[in-house]
N, C-alpha and C positions, 0 to 999 in steps of 0.2 A: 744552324748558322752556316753560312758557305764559304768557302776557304777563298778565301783574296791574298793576293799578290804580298810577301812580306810575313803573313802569316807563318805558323811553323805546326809541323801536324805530328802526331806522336799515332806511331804504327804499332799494334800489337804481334808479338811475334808469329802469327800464320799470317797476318797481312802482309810484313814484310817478306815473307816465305814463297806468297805470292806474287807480288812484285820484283824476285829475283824470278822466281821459273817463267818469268810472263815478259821479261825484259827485250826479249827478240820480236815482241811487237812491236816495241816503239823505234829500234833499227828497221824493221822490216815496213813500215809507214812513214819514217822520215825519209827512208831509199826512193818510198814510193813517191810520194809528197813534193820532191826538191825538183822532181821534172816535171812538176806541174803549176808549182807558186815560183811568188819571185823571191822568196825566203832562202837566206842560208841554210845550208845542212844542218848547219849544228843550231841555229836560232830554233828549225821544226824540231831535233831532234828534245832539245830541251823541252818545246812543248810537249811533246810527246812523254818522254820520264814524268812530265809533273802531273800529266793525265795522268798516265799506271797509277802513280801515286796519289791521286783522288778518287780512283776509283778502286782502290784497294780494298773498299768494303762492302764491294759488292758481290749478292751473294748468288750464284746462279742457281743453286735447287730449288730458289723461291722463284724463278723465273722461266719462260720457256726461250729464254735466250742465252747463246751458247756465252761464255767469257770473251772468247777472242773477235765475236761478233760485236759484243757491247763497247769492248776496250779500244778493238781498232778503227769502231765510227765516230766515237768520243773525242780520240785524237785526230780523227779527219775535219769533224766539226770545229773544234779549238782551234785549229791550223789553219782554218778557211776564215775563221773568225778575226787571229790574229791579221791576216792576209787585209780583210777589210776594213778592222784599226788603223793600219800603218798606212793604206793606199786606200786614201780616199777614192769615192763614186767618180769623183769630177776627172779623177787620171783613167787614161786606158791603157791597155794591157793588149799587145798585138798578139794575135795568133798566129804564130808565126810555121806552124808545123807543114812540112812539103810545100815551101815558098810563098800559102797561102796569106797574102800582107791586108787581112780582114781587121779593123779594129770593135773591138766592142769593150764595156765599159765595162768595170773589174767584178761588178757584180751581175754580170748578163755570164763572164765567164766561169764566174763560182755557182751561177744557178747553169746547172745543166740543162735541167727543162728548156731552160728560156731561152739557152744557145739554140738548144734545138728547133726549138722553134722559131726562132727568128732564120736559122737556117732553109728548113726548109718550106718556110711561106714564097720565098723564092726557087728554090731549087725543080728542077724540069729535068727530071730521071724517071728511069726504071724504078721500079720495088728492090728490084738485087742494088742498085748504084743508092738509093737510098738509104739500103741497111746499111751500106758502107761507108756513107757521110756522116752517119746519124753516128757509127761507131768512132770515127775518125773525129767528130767533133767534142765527144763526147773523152776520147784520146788521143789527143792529138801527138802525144810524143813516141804513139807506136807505130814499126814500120810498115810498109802495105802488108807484107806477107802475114804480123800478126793481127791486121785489121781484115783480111780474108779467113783466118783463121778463127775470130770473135765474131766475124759477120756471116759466116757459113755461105762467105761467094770466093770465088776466086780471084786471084791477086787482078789478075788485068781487067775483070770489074771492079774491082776496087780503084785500081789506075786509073780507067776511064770515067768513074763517079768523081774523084779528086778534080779530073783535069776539066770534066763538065762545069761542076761547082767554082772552080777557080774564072773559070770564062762568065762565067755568070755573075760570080761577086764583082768583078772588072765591069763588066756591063751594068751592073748595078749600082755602083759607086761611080763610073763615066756618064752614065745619064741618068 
């Protein structure tokens, strides 16, 4: 049976054991998380504890997946989930990162694919200004320097990938 809202779940003591040595995930993903959703800290942070706390009984020697891998995509997914509960498809959500005033719908922004995609069906760059878009779309809340640093190009390709992309969405949305 699946644990729903209201419910109350009863931890055996190494679960709870786990849940205390594992609790810097769900700080370390609601840090993450708040500069990406339009969610309060503390609304994701609580999703995030009530993940740990449901997934407390999982066992990683049965799996070839590490703990903090499983734990902190679980709380990614929940949080993107809640995201799409609360904000309806029909609201948009601006992208607003390096001035870029692109809108796209709340779920083009929570599927990364499909941002990207839809990005660069128009985009008209280089291979280096595309890693850089494609990074930058994909995170928009980090600065050129660590988006040359994730994209393995340098900052003022990364600059001149933004500021191509920015003239093109303008052109794109003006005609």
């Amino acid at each position: 049976m699946a644990y729903r809202e209201g419910d109350t779940m009863s931890l055996t003591p190494e679960q709870k054991q786990m849940v205390e040595e594992n609790i810097h995930y769900a700080y370390y993903m609601a840090g993450r998380l708040c500069k990406t959703t339009p969610l309060e800290y503390e609304d994701i942070l609580s999703i995030c504890f009530k993940s740990l706390v449901r997934d407390a009984n999982f066992d990683s020697s049965k799996s070839n997946v590490k703990l903090s891998t499983y734990v902190c995509t679980n709380m990614e997914h929940r949080v993107y989930n809640e995201v799409k509960r609360k904000y309806k498809p029909a609201e948009s959500l601006e992208l607003v990162g390096h001035g870029i005033g692109v809108e796209y719908c709340i779920d083009d922004v929570l599927d990364k694919r499909k941002a990207i995609q839809l990005t660069l069906q128009f985009f008209d760059g280089s291979q280096r200004e595309k890693a850089a878009v494609i990074t930058f779309v994909r995170n928009p809340h980090l600065t050129q320097m660590e988006i040359a640093d994730k994209a393995g190009v340098c900052q003022k390709t990364v600059s001149t990938g933004i500021a191509r992309l920015r003239k093109q969405l303008q052109e794109k949305l003006a005609g």
